[in-house]
C-alpha positions, 0 to 999 in steps of 0.5 A, a space after each residue: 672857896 674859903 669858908 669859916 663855920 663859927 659854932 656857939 656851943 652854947 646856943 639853945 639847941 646847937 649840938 655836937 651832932 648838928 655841928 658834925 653834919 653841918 661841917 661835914 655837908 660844907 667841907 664838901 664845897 669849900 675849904 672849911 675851918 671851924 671855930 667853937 666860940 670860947 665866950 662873949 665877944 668872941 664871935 667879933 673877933 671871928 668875924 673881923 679876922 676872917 676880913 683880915 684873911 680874905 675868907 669868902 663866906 662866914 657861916 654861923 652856927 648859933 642864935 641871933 646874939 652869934 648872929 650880931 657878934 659876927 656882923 659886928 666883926 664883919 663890919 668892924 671898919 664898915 661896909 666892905 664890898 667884896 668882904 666875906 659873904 655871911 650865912 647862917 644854921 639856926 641854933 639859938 631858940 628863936 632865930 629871928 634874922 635867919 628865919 627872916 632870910 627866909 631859911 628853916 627854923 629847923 637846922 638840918 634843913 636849912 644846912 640843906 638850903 644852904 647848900 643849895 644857895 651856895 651850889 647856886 651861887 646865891 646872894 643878896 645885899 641887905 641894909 643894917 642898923 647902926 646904934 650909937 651911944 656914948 662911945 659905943 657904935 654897935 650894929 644890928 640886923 633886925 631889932 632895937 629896942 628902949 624901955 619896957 622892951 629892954 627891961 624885959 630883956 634884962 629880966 631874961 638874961 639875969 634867969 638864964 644866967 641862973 640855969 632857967 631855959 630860954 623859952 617863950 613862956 620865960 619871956 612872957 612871965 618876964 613881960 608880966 612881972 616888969 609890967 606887974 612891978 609896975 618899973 615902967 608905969 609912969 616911965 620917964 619921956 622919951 623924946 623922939 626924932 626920926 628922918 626919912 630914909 636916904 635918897 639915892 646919892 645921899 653920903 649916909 647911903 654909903 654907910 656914913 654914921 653920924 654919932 649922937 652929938 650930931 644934928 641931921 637936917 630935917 629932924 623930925 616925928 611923926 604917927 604913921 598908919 599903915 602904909 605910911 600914912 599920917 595918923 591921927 593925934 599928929 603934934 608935939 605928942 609924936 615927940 615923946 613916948 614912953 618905949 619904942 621898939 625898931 626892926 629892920 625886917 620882919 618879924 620882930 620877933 616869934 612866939 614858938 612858930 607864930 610870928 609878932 609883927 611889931 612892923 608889918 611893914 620892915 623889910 630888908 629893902 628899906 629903912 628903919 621901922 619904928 613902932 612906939 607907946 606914947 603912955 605904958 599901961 598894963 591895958 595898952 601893952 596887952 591891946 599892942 601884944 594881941 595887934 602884933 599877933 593878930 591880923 597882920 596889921 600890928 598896933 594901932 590907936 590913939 596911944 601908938 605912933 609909927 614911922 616906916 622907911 627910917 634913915 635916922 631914928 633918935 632916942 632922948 631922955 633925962 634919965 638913962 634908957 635901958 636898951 636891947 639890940 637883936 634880942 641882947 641886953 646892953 645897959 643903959 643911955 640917956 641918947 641913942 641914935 639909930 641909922 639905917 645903912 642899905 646894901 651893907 651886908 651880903 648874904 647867902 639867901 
């Protein structure tokens, strides 16, 4: 079996040490070529080539933006069903997809769980989410994000690229001084479309993307309480918001080892989640923080809305909406179209 090790140097707490191990334990099993990225964009172009060479299994060795830059190449042309499998060794600083796959956080263990599913001939097919805007069309494994949640984001790449350290604490002073500049009380309004997820049979179940000038039949938003249940306030309000935050699995994200369930609900089985503020005020994102790490519920209340098992999820504005996707930066858009596509990637898990 032909394996390909892509190795992010550097990535949070990926080490020449990790890397040695970790390609020495694999070589073991497969016909192993490493491959250390040279800068952004990179990793694409690794994953796509490794379709091109037929290799069986593309193993990441880096954070969740080597995650999104090597899916991004994998599913260049689309979902390809007897394409590479994909795993992935923790070595970014939070590492959200791979946790979320149910590996380690810590790299040498989860190189031995690797092992273990390879040996066993473990995979599974999980669904994706396919973000397009303008002439841009950009996969992502478990987060999407506009607004508040993409400043903040920005906020981070911009200290990092000055030397400061990734680290919960940097994300949490980012949070607080986007909210204390007060850049998005009284953000521009969002307006929100969403579509159930796909039926069996339905053409975008086999990884159709409609593109942002499309009109999905049956548009439509709506609150949800948990379990997908109608909440209260259900009327035009649904319709605008002022930032939104959509996973494909859970956790969103991680607060050192303490999950943040934005959606307690998403998973790799199903569609798209959305969770969403209809109004940005310092009391209003602190009372969402706290829910998201409370009781596993996530945020609720009058200023919330929700909606599980997402087919298409669409983002308008009058004014360019800052977006992020798996945890990256990448500019700004007035209209962005989400769509879920299940069993698009197969996974060593």
């Amino acid at each position: 079996m032909r394996g390909l090790l892509v190795v992010n140097p550097v990535a949070t707490t990926t080490t020449e040490r990790v890397r040695d191990v970790l390609a020495s334990a694999l070589a073991a099993d497969l016909a192993l070529e490493t491959v250390v990225t040279k800068g952004r964009g990179h990793g694409m172009e690794l994953g796509a080539r490794a379709v091109e060479l037929g290799v069986d299994v593309v193993i990441a060795l880096g954070g969740d933006g080597t995650v999104n830059e090597i899916v991004n190449g994998l599913l260049q042309n689309g979902p390809i069903p007897d394409g590479p499998a994909f795993a992935v060794v923790p070595g970014g600083s939070t590492n959200v997809f791979v946790r979320a796959l149910g590996y380690s956080a810590s790299p040498v263990e989860a190189t031995g769980e690797l092992l273990d599913a390879l040996r066993a001939g473990r995979s599974r097919r999980i669904s994706l989410g396919q973000a397009a805007w303008g002439e841009e069309r950009r996969w992502f494994s478990f987060c999407f994000g506009v607004g508040l949640d993409a400043r903040v984001v920005d906020r981070v790449e911009r200290k990092r690229s000055r030397g400061r350290r990734n680290t919960p604490g940097l994300f949490l002073r980012a949070a607080a001084a986007q909210l204390s500049g007060r850049a998005d009380r009284g953000a521009p309004t969002i307006e929100l479309e969403t579509t159930d997820a796909h039926t069996p049979g339905d053409p975008a179940a086999i990884g159709v993307t409609p593109g942002p000038e499309s009109d999905p039949a049956g548009v439509r938003a709506q609150t949800e309480a948990p379990g997908g249940a109608a909440g209260e306030g259900a009327g035009d309000d649904e319709r605008r918001i002022a930032l939104g935050i959509v996973c494909n699995t859970r956790p969103w994200t991680y607060l050192d080892s303490r999950p943040v369930l934005a959606c307690p609900d998403a998973s790799f089985d199903t569609g798209l989640d959305l969770v969403a503020l209809r109004r940005v005020r310092l009391s209003s994102v602190l009372r969402a923080g706290s829910q998201m790490l409370g009781d596993g519920e996530g945020p609720r209340g009058g200023n919330v809305v929700r909606h599980h098992d997402a087919a298409t999820i669409r983002f308008r504005c009058a004014d360019p909406l800052p977006i992020q996707m798996d945890g990256e930066y990448l500019g700004e858009s007035p209209e962005i179209l989400l769509s879920h596509h299940p069993h698009a990637l197969r996974v060593i898990a």
